[in-house]
N, C-alpha and C positions, 0 to 999 in steps of 0.2 A: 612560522615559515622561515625557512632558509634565506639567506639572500640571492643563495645561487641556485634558489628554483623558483619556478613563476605557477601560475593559477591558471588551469585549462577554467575559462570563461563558459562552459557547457557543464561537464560533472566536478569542479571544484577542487580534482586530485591536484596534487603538487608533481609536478613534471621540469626534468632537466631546462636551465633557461633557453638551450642548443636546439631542444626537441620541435620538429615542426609537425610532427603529429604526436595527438594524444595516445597512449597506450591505454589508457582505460576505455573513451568512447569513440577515439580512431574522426577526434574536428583533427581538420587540419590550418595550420597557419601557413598563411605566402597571399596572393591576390588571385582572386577570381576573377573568369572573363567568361565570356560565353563560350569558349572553347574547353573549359574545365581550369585549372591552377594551372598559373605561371609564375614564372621567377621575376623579383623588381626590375632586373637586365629587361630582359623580354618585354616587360610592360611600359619602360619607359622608353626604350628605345621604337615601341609601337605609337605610343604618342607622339614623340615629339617626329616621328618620319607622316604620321599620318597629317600634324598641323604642317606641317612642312611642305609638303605636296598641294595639302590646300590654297596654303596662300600662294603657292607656287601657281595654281591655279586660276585662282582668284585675278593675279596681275596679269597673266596671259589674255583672260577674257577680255578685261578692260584695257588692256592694250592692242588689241586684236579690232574692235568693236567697240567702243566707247560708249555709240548710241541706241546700240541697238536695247529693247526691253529683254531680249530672252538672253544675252549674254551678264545681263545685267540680274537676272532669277540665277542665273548658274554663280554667278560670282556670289550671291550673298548665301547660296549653297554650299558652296567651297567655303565660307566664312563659318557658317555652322556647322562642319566638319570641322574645320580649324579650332573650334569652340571646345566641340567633342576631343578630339584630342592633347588641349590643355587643362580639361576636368580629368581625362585619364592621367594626365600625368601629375596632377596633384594630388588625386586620389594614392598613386602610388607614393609620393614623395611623403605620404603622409606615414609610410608605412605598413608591415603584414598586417592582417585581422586576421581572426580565427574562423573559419566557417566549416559547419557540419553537413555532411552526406543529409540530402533532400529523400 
C-alpha cells in the first residue's frame, strides 16, 4: 500500500487518502446523523449550540423556581440534552468514519 492511499474499511480497494467516497462500493466517509451526512463544521457546531441552549436552560429553570418539582424534571432535562450534545461532539471530535448506504 502506498502511503498516500488509505483502505476503504467495506470492499478493501486502495482509494485516494482525499477521497470521501469510495469508487468501488460508493461507503462514504464524514459523520452521520439522522438527517443523512454532515460535514464536522455542521456537527460540532450542532453540539456544542445544542449543550449550550440546555444549560442555558437548565439555569433559567432553577432561577425562575428553585422549588418547584416540575421545573426541577425540566432542568435535569435540559441536562440530558446537555449530555447529548457533548457525546455529539466528541463523537465528532473523534473524527470521520466510513459508513455504507442501508
Amino acid at each position: 500500500m502506498n502511503e498516500s492511499e488509505q483502505t476503504c474499511p467495506f470492499c478493501k480497494s486502495q482509494i485516494d487518502p482525499q477521497a470521501v467516497v469510495c469508487p468501488q462500493c460508493n461507503a462514504v466517509k464524514g459523520f452521520k446523523t439522522r438527517n443523512g451526512m454532515r460535514s464536522k463544521a455542521y456537527v460540532m457546531a450542532y453540539a456544542v449550540l445544542l449543550g449550550a441552549v440546555s444549560v442555558f436552560i437548565c439555569v433559567l429553570m432553577v432561577q425562575l423556581s428553585p422549588a418547584a418539582p416540575l421545573m426541577w424534571g425540566m432542568a435535569v432535562m435540559a441536562l440530558t440534552s446537555a449530555f447529548g450534545g457533548f457525546v455529539t461532539f466528541r463523537e465528532a471530535s473523534s473524527g470521520p468514519h466510513w459508513y455504507k448506504g442501508t
